[in-house]
N, C-alpha and C positions, 0 to 999 in steps of 0.2 A: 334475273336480278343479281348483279354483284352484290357480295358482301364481304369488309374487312374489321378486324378490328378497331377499334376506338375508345376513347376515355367517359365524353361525355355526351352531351344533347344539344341539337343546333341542326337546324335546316339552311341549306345552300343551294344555290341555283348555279346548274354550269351550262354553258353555252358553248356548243363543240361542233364546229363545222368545219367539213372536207369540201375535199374538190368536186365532189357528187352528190353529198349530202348533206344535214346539219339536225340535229338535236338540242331539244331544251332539258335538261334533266333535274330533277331534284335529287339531292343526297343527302340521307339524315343521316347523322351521329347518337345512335343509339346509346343510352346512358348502360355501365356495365351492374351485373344483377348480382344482390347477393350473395352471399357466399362464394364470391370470388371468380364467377364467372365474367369472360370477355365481353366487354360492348362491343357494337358493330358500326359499320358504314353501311347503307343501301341507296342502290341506285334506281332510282323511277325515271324511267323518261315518259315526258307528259307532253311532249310534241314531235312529232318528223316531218323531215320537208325538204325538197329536192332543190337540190343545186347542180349549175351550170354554165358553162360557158354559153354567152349568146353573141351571135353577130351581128353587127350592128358598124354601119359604115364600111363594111370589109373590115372591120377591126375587128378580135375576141375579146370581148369583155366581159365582167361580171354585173348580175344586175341586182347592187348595191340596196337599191331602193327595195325590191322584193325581198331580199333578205333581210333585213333591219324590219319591214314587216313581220316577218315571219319571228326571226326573233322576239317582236311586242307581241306576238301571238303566245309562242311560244311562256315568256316570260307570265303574260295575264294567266297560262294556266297552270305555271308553276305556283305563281299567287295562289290560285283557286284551291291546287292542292294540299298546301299547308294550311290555309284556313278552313279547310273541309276536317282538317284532322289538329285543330285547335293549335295549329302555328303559327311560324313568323317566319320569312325567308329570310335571315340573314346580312348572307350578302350575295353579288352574282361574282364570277369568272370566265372571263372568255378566251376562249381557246381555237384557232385557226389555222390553217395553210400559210406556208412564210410566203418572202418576198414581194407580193403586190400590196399597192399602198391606192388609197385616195386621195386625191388633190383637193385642200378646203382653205378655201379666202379666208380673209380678215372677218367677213361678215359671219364668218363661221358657214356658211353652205359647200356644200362639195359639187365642182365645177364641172364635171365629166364623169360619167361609169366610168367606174377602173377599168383598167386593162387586166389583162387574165394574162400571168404567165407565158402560156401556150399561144400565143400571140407573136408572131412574125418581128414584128418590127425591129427588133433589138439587134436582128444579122448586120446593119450595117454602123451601129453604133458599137460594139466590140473593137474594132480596131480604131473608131478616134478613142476611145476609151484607153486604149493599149500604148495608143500615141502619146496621148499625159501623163498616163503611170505606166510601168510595164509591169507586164505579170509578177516580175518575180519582186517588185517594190510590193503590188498590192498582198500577197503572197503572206512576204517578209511582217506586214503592218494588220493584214484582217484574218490570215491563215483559214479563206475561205476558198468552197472548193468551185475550181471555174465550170461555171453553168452558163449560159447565154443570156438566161433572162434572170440573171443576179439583177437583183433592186439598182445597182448603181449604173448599170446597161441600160434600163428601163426607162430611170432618169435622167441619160443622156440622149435619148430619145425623144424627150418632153421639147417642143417650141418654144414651152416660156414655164419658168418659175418664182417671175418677181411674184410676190402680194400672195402667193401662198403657202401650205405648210404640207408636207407628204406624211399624212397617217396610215400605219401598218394596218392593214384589214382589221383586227382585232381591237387595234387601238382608234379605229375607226368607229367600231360598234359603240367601242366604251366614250366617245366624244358624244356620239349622237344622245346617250342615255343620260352623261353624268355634265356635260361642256367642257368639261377637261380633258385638255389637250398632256398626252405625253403618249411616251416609248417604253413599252417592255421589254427587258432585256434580252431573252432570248429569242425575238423576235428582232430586235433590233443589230445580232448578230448576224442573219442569214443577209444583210443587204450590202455587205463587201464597203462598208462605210465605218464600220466600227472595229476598234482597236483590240484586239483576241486579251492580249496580255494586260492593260492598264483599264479594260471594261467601259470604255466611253468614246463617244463618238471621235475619229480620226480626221478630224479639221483640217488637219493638211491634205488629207486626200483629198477632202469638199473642196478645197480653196485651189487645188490642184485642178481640178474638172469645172473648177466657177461655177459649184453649186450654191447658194447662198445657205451662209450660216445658220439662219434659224429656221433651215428647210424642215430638218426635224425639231419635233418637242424633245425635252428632257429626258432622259433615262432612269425606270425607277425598275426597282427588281421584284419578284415574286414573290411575293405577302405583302409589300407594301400597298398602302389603300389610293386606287384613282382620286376616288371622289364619290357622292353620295346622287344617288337619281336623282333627274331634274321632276320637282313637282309637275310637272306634263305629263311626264313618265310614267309617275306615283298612278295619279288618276289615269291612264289610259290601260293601265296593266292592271290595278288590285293593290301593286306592292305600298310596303310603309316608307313615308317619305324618309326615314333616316337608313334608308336600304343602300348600303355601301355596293359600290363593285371595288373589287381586291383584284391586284394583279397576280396572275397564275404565269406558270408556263406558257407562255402565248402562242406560242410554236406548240403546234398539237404534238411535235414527238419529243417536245422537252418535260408538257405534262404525262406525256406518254410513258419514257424511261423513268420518270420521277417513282412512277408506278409500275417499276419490274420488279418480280417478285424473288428476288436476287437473294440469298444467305452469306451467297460467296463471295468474296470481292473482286473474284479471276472470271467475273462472267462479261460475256459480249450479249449484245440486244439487238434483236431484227423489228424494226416497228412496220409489221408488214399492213400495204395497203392500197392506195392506189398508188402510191410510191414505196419503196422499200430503203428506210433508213438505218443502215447497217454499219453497228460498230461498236466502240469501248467508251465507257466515262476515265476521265482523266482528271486529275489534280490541276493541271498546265495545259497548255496549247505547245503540237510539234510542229515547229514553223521551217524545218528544215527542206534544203533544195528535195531530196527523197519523197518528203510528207509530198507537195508542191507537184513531183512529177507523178504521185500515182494520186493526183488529184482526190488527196483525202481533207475534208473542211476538218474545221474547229469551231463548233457554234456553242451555243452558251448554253448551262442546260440550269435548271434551281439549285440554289446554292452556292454560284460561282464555281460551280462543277464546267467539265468541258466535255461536251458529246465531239467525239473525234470518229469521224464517221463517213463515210460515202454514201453519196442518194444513188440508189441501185434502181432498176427498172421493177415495176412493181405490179399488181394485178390490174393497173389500168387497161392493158394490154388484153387481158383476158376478158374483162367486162366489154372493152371494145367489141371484142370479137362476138360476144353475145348480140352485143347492139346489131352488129353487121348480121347475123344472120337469124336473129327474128324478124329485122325490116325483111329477110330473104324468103321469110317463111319456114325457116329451119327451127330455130328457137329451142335448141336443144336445153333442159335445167339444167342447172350450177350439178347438182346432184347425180345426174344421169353422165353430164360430162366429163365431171372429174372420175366417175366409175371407171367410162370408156377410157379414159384417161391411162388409167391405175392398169388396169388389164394389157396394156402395151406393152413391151419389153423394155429393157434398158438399152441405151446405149444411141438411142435414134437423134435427129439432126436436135441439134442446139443454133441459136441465135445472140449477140450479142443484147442481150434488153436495154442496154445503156447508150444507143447507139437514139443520137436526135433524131431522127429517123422519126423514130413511133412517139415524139412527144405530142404534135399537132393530132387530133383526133379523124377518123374516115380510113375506110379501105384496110383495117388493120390484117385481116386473115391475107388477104392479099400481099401485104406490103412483108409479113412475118414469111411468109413463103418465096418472095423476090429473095428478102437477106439468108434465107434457109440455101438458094442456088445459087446466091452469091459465094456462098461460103463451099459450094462443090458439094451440098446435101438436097437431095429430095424430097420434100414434103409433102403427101398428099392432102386435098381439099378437107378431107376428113375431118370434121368438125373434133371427134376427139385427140387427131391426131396433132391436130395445132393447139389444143391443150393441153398436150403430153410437151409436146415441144416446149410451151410456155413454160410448165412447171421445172422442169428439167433446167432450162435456162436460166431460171432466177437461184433455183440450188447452184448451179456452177458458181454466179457468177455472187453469191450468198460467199460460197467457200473462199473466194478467188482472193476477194473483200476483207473476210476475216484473218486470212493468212497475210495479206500486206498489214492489216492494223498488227497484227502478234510481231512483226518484224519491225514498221516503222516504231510504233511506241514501247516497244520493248517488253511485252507482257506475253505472258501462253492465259491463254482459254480454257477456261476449265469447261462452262456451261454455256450452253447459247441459250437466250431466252429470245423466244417468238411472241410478241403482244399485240396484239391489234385484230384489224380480221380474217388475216391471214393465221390467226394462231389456229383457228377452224377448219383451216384446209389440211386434213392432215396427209393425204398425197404429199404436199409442198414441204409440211413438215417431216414427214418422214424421209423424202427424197434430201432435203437442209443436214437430216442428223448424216445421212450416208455419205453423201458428198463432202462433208465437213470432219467427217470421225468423231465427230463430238456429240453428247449426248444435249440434245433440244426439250426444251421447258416452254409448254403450250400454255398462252396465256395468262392474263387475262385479256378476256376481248376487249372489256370496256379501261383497259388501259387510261387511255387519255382521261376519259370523264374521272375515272380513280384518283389519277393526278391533278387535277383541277380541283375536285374536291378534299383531298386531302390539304391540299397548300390551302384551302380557303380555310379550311376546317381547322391546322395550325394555328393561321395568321390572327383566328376569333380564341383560340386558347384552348379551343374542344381538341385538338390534337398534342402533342408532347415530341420532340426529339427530331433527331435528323432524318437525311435521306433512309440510312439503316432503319431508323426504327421505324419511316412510314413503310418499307419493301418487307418486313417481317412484318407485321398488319396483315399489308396482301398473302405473301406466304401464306401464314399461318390459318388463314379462314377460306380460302377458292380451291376448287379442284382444279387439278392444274394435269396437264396429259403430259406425259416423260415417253419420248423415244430413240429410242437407241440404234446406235449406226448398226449392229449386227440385224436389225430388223425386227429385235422386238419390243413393243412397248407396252406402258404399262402406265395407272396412274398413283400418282402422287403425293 
């Protein structure tokens, strides 16, 4: 169980779903004790539930419908736990994976599962995309970083969008529970539609690609409140009908960084996970041809802050590989692997993880060893050995990442901070301090959920002060692992 400091008292429900998995959590705000001791934050989670791409038509998509179950699952038993312990939930926050949206008619119903990122379709929509705007217009106007299935890809792939509206995954959940319809902002950055520097949707681009106007809802920022549960809701979950959802960090790495446990203001942030979102917070967006060619985004992080950052290849890769060979009968643990892992020497083949290649799921130990002899390196089958490889590769390509952001945005690094679940890997992080020269700050895991709860926890008054004062909270109450590039670590 996390815990940080706090002011006052207040239960919150956060709703935090990845690409593999998803969580219901409750976080209380513990009132501080006399004589001058800190209150806290704690985190319970009171549901888990797996997530997934499924096939369906030859398409990948997600299955909406199971989820938002699992969510009312999830939510009834955060209900249960506050009333078990003589409370009230608050309000909720949802927090999720960018760029995929659901399509939902006038009548309010959503017309199709989403599509899943990881979904093909969008290769031949790229260049009429390019043909309306060119790179370096959209570049200049979203300072987003080119990905294939950026949202505006996605949706130029749709056959029809009269009579509907595209809700962000998260902003999806929160229609279903409250009927209000809008856009959270840092969610509504990662879709190459919205404007880096003026904060609001970029109309000339829609009107550009003949998206229709009021394809999205409105744009409200983090604390601002959705809307209150629909009595449906109320009764099907437990909760009290005036139970608010509050916009958080909607982009799980924006409630992520909100909650790095930073002192200094020269630190960089790895949100490691099944993707690895590696970079600086900034005042501004760099929208220079430079930023542009070493394909670094600017997405919007709490506060009108800027995550200026590159999505780097992340442990999807390795989980894959799990997948691949427990179907094989191998099924080596996380535990055992990364030992075998650790025990290998330095210096053995690397792979680009950033490479499209390994974003579609299948075959990955295989396909990681094709791009290992592509590159004139030999890989053996050796299950730890493609784990060494794995780790190896995302510290390179961790360093490679942080030295373009110190030169495009003009800052040195003092501290890296690793949060998510990869701050547990400490192979990957101690491999991150060496590769980098810079000394790495493990944690915290529950990053995201931290972030979601703290912005709800503000937005109700139980919190106080900026980003600084939520990051010294964290600081000050988690253990946190420190490792240093000479090899030795130590906690903190």
């Amino acid at each position: 169980m996390d815990t940080v400091s706090a002011s006052a008292g207040a239960v919150f429900a956060a709703i935090d779903i990845g690409a593999s998995s998803g969580r219901v959590i409750v976080g209380r705000t513990v009132p501080a004790q006399a004589g001058g001791a800190q209150g806290t934050v704690t985190l319970e989670v009171v549901h888990r539930f797996p997530n997934g791409v499924v096939e369906s038509g030859g398409s990948l998509r997600w299955d909406f419908e199971g989820l938002l179950a699992e969510v009312l699952v999830g939510l009834a038993a955060a209900a249960n736990a506050a009333s078990v312990a003589g409370e009230q939930i608050t309000s909720i926050g949802i927090d999720t994976w960018a760029v995929d949206y659901g399509l939902v008619n006038d009548a309010g119903d959503l017309v199709s599962q989403p599509f899943s990122y990881r979904d093909e379709r969008t290769e031949s929509a790229v260049a009429r995309v390019h043909a309306a705007l060119p790179p370096e217009q959209l570049y200049a106007t979203t300072g987003l970083q080119f990905l294939p299935f950026n949202t505006l890809y996605q949706l130029a792939s749709e056959p029809h969008l009269d009579g509907v509206q595209a809700l962000l995954i998260p902003d999806l959940i929160a229609f279903f529970l409250t009927g209000e319809r809008r856009t959270e902002a840092t969610n509504a950055s990662t879709t190459g539609l919205f404007d880096a520097v003026e904060g609001t949707w970029a109309t000339a681009l829609m009107a550009a690609l003949e998206l229709p106007s009021a394809l999205f809802p409105p744009v409200i920022e983090p604390g601002e409140v959705t809307g209150r549960i629909l009595p449906e809701i109320a009764q099907r979950t437990g909760l009290a009908v005036e139970t608010l959802v509050v916009a958080v960090g909607s982009h799980d790495t924006a409630s992520a960084v909100a909650a790095v446990p930073a002192v200094e203001p020269d630190f960089a942030y790895i949100s490691s996970g099944t993707w690895s979102l590696v970079g600086v917070e900034l005042d501004r967006p760099v929208l220079t041809p430079a930023s542009q060619a070493a394909n670094f985004t600017n997405e919007r992080g709490v506060d009108g802050t800027i995550r200026y950052l590159r999505n780097v290849g992340g442990l999807w890769l390795l989980s894959e590989c799990q997948r691949e060979w427990a179907a094989a009968g191998q099924g080596p643990g996380l535990a055992e692997l990364l030992a075998a892992a650790a025990a290998l020497p330095a210096g053995g083949p690397q792979i680009n993880c950033d490479d499209a290649q390994f974003i579609a799921p299948g075959r990955m130990p295989e396909r990681i060893r094709a791009a290992a002899r592509a590159g004139g390196q030999l890989l053996s089958e050796d299950p730890g050995a493609v784990a060494r490889c794995i780790m190896d590769s995302l510290a390179a390509g961790y360093a490679r990442t942080l030295a373009d952001a110190e030169r495009l945005a003009g800052r040195t690094i003092g501290t890296v901070h690793i949060v998510g679940g990869g701050s547990q890997n400490r192979l990957l992080c101690q491999l991150t301090a060496d590769a980098t020269g810079k000394p790495v700050v493990a944690g915290p895991v529950e990053a995201t959920a931290l972030g979601n709860v703290l912005v709800q926890a503000r937005a109700s008054g139980q919190v106080a002060g900026g980003l600084a004062q939520l990051r010294e909270l964290v600081n000050g109450s988690l253990p946190l692992q420190r490792y240093e590039a000479a090899g030795v670590s130590a906690v903190s």
